[in-house]
N, C-alpha and C positions, 0 to 999 in steps of 0.2 A: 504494500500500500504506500511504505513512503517515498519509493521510486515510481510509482503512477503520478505523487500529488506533485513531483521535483518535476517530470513531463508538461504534467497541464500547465503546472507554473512557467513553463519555457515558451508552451504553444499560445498559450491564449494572454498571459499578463494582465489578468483582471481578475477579480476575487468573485466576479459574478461568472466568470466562463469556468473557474477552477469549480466552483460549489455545485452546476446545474448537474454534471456528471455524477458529481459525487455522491449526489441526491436519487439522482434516477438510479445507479447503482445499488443506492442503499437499499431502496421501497421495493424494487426489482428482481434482485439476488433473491432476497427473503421469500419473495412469491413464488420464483419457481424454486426454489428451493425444498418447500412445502408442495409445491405438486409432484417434485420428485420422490418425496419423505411416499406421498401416498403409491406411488405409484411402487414406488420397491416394495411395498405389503402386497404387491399383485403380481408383479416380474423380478427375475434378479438382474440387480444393476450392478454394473462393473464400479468397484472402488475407486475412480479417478470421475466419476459423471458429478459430484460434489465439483469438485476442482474446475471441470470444464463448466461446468455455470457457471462460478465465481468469471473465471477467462473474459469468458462471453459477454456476460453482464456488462462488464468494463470497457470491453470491446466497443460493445455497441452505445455504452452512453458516452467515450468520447469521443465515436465518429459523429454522432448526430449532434453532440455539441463544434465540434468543429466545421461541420456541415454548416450550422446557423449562424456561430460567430464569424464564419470566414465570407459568408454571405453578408451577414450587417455590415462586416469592415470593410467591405471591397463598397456596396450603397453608399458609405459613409465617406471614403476615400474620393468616390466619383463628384460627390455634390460641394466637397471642398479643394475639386480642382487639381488633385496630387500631382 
């Protein structure tokens, strides 16, 4: 975790681009986390399906925050001319 937070701190340089990931990770992991919990009382899951949610999780909330921050900045660059 604190080589993900030393990343976003590199990528995004705002404490609003570092937290939206970090938020959607948090609320996200836990969810399917818990439909994985249910689902190994019905299939057997391989020892590393924990881990690869955590991965994924992260994955995907700092491509979709990079996705939107890098869209705002490039709008915001245009209207003042860079």
């Amino acid at each position: 975790m604190p080589i993900s937070l030393i990343v976003l701190a590199f990528m995004f340089a705002t404490l609003g681009g570092i937290l939206v990931p970090i938020v959607f990770a948090a609320i996200t992991i836990p969810t399917t986390l818990g439909g994985v919990w249910i689902l190994a009382h019905l299939l057997e899951m391989a020892t590393y399906v924990t881990n690869i949610v955590t991965l994924l999780g992260i994955a995907i909330a700092s491509s979709a925050t990079s996705c939107c921050c890098g869209r705002s900045a490039r709008s915001s660059c245009r209207s003042r001319r860079c």
